[in-house]
Backbone as a printed PyTorch tensor [residue, N CA C, xyz], in Angstrom:
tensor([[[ 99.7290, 134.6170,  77.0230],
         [101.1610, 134.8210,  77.1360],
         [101.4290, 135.9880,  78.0810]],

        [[102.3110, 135.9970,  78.8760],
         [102.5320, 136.9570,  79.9770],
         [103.7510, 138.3050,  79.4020]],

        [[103.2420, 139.1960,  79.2280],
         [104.1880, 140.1870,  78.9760],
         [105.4410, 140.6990,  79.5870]],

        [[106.4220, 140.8740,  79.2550],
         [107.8300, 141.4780,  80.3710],
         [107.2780, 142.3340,  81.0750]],

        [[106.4990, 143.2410,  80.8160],
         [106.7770, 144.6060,  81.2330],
         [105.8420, 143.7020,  82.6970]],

        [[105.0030, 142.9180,  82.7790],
         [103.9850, 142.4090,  83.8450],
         [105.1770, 141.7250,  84.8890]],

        [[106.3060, 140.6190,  83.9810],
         [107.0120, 140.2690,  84.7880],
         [107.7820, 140.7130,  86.1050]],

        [[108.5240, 142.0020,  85.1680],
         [109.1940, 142.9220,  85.5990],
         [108.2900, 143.9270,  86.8570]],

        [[106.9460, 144.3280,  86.4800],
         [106.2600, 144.9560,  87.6420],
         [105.8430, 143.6070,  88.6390]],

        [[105.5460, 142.9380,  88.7520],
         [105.8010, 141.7350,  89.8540],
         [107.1930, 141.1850,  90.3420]],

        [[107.9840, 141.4070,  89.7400],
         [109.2470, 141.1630,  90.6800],
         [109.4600, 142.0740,  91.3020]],

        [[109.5890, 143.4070,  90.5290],
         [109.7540, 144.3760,  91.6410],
         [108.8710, 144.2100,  92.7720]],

        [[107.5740, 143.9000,  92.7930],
         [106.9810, 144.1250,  93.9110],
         [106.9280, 143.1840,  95.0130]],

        [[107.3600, 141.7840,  94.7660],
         [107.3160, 141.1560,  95.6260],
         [109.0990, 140.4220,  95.6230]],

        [[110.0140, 140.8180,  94.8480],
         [110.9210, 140.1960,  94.5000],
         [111.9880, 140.6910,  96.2800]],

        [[111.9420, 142.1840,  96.3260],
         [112.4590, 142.1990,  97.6490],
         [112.1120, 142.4210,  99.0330]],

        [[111.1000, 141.9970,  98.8160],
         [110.0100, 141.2470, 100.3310],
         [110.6360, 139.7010, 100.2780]],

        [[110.8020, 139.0650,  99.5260],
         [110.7940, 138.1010,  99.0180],
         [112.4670, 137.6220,  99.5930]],

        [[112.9870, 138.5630,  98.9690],
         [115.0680, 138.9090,  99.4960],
         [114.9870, 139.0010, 101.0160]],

        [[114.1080, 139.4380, 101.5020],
         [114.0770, 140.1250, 103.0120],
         [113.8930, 139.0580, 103.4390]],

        [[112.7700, 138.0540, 103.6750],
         [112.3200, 136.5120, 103.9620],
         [113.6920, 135.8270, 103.9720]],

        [[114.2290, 135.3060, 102.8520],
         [115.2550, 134.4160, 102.6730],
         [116.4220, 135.3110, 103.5900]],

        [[117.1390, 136.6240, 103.6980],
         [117.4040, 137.3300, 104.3640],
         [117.3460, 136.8900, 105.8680]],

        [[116.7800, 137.1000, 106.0630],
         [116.5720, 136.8400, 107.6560],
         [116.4080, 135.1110, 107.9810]],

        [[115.8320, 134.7370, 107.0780],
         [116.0730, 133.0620, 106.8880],
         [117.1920, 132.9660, 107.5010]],

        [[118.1300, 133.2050, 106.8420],
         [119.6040, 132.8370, 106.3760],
         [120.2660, 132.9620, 107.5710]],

        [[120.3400, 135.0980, 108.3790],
         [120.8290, 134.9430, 108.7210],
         [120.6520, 134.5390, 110.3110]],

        [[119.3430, 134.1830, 111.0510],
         [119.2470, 133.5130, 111.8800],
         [120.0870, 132.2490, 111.9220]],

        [[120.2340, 131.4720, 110.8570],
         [120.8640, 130.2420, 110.4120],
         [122.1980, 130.2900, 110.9280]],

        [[122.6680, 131.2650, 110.4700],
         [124.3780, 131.7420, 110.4820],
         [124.7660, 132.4540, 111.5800]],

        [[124.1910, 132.7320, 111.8350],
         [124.6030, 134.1300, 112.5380],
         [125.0520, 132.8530, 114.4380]],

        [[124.3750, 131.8010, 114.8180],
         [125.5380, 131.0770, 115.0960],
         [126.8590, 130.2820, 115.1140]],

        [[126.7070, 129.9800, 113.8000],
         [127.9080, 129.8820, 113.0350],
         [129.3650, 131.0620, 113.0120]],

        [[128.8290, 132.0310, 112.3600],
         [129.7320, 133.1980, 112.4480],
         [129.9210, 133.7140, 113.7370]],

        [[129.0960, 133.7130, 114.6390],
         [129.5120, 134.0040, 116.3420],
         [130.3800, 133.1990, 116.9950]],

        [[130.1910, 131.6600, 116.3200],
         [131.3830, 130.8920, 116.9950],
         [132.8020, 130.7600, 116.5730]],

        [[133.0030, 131.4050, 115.1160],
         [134.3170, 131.5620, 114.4170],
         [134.6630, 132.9570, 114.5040]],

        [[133.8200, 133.7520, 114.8500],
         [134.3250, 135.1580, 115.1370],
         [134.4010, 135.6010, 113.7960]],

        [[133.6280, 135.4400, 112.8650],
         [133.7350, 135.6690, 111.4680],
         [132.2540, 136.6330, 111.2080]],

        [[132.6090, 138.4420, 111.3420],
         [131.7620, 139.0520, 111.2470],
         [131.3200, 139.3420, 109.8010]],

        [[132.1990, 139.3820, 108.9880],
         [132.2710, 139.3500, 107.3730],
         [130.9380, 138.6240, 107.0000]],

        [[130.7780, 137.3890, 107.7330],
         [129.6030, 136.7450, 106.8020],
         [128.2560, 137.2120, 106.9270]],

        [[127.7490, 137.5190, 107.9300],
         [126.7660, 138.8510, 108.5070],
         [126.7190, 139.8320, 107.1870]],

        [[127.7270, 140.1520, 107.3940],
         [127.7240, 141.7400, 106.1770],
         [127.7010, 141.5030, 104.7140]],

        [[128.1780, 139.9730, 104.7040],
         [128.0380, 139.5770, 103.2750],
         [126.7830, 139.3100, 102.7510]],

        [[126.2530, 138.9250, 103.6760],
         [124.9270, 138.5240, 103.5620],
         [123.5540, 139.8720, 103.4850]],

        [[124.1550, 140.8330, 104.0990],
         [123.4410, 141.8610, 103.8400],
         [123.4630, 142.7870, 102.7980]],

        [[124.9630, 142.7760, 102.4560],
         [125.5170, 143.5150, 100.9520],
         [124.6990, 142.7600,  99.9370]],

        [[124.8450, 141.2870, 100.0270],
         [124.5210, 140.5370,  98.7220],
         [122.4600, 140.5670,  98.7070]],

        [[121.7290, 140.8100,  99.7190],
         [120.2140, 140.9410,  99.9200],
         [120.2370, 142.7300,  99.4680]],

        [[121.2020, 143.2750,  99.4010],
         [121.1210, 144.5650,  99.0490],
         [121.1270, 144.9840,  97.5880]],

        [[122.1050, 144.0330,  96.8270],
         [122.1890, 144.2570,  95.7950],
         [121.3870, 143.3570,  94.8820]],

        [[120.6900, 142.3800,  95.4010],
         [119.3390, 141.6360,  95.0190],
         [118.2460, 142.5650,  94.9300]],

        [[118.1440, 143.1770,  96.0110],
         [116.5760, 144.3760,  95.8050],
         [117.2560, 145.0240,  95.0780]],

        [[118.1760, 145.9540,  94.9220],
         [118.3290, 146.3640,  94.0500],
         [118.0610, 146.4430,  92.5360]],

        [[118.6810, 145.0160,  91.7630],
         [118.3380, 144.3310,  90.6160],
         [116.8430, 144.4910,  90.7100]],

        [[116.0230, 144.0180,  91.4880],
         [114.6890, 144.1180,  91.4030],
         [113.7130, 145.4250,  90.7980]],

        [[114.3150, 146.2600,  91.8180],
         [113.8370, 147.6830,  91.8180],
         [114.7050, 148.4190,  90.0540]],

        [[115.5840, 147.6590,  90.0440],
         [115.8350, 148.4940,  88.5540],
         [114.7510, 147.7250,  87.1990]],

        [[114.6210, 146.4070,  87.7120],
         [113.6320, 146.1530,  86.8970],
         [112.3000, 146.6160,  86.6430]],

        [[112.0760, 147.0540,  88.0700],
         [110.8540, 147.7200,  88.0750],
         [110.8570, 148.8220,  87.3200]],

        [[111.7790, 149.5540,  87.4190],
         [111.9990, 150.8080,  86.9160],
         [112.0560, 150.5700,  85.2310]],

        [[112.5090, 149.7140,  84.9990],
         [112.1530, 149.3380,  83.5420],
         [110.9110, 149.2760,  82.7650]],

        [[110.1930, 148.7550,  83.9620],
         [108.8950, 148.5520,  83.7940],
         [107.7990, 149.5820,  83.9300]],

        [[108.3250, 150.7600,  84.9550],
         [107.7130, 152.0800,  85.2380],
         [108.0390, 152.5210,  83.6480]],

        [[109.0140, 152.8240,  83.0590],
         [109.4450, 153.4410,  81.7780],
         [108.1090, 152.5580,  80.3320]],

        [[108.6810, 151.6110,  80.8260],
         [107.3620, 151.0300,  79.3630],
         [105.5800, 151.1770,  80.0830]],

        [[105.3580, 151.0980,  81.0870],
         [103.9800, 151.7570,  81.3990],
         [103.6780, 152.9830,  81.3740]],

        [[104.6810, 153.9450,  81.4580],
         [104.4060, 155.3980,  80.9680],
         [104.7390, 155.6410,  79.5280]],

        [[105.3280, 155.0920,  78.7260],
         [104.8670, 155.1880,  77.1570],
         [103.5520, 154.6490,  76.3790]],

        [[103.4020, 153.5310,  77.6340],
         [102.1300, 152.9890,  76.5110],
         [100.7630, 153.7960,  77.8860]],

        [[101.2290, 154.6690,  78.5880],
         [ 99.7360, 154.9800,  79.1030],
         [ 98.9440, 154.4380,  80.2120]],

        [[ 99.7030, 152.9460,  80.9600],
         [ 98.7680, 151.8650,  81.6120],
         [ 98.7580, 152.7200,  83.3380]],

        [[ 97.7680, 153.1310,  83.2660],
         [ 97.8340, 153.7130,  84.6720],
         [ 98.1250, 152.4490,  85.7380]],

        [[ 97.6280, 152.0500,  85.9800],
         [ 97.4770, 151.0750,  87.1120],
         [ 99.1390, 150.1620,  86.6590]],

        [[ 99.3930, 150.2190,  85.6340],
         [100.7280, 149.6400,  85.8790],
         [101.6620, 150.3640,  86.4900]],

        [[101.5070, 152.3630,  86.5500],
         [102.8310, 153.0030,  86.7120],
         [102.4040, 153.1060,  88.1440]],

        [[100.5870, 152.7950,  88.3330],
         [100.5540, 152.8300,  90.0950],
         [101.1060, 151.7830,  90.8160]],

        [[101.3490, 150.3360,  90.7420],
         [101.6260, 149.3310,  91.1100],
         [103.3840, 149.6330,  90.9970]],

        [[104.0010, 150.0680,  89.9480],
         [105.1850, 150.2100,  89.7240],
         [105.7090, 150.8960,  90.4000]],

        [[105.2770, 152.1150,  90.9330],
         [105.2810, 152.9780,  91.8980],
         [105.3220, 152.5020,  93.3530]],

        [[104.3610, 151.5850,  93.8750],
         [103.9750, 151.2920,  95.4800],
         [105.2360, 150.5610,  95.5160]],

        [[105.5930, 149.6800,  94.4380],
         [106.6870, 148.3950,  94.6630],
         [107.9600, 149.6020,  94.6880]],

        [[108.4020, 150.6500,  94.1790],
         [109.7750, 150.9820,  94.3280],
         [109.4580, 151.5850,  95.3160]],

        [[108.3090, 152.2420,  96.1070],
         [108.6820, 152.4300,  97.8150],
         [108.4840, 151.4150,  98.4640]],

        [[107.8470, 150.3950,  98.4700],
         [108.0000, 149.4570,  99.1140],
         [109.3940, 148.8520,  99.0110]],

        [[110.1070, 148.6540,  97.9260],
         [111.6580, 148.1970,  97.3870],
         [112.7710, 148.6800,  98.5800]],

        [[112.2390, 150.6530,  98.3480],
         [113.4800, 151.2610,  99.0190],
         [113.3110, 151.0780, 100.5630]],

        [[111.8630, 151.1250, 101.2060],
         [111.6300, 150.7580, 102.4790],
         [112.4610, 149.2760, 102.8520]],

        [[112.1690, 148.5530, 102.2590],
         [112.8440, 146.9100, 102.7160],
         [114.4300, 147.2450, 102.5510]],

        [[115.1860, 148.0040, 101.1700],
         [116.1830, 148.2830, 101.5610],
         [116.7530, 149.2730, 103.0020]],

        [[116.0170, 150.1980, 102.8210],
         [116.6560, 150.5850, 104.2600],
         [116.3120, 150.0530, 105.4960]],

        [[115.7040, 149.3080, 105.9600],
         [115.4040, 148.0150, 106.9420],
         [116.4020, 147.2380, 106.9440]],

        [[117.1900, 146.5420, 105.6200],
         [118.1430, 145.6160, 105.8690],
         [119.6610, 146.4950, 106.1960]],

        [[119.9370, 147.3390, 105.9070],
         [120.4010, 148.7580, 106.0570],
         [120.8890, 149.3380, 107.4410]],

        [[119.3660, 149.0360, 108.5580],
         [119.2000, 149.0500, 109.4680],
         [119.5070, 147.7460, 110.2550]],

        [[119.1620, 146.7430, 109.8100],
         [119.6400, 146.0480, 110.5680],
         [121.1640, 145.3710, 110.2450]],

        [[122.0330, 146.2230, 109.5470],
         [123.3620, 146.3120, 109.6540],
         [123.8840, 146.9210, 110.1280]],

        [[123.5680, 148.0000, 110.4790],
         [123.9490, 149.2270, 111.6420],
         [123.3650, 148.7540, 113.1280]],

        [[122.4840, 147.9350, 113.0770],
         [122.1600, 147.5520, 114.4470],
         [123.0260, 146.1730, 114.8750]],

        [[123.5980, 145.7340, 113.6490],
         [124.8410, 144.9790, 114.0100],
         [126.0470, 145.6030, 114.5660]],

        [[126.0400, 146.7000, 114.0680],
         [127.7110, 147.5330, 114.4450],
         [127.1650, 147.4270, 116.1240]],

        [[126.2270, 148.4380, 116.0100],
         [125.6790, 149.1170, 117.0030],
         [125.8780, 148.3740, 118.8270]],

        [[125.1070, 147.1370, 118.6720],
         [124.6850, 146.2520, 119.4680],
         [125.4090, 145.0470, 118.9980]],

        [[126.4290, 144.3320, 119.7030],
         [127.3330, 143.0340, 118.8120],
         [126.2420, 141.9880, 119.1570]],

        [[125.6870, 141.2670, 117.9420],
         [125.1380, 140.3100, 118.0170],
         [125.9080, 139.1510, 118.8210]],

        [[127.1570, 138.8830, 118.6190],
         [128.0360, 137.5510, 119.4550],
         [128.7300, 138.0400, 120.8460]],

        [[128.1360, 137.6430, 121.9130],
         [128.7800, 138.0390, 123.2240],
         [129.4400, 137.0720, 123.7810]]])
């Protein structure tokens, strides 16, 4: 039987690598779409909503950092650990590449 606290340290760790993939999936997809309606909103929606996905992730993790430091599991609070910098790195990447939207207009 698979424990939460295991769940929870594997989503965090691959859950927003995972957001980032579908992320950029997406908005290659769209992002001609929204250039031809002049509809910059959906760009940003799409980055708010991959933002607040890692997010959820990384708080789970953090759930999961909290029950591996009561019961002691080293290697769980190390794994729990790499995934919330790895978490906050992918967030500020998508972050970045919303400011490199302001920055540089993707639709010319």
């Amino acid at each position: 039987m698979v424990k939460r606290n295991n769940l929870l340290m594997w989503g965090a760790l691959l859950g927003p690598s995972t957001t980032w993939l579908v992320y950029l999936m997406a908005s290659f997809t769209v992002a001609a779409y929204a250039c031809e309606r002049g509809d910059d909103w959906i760009m940003q929606g799409m980055t708010f909503g991959a933002v607040v996905v890692s997010f959820i992730f990384l708080w789970g993790g953090g759930n999961a950092y909290k029950r591996f430091k009561a019961s002691q599991n080293q290697s769980g609070i190390f794994i729990c650990v790499i995934s919330f910098l790895l978490g906050a790195l992918i967030v500020l990447i998508l972050l970045a590449s919303e400011l490199s939207n302001h920055l540089v207009r993707p639709c010319l």
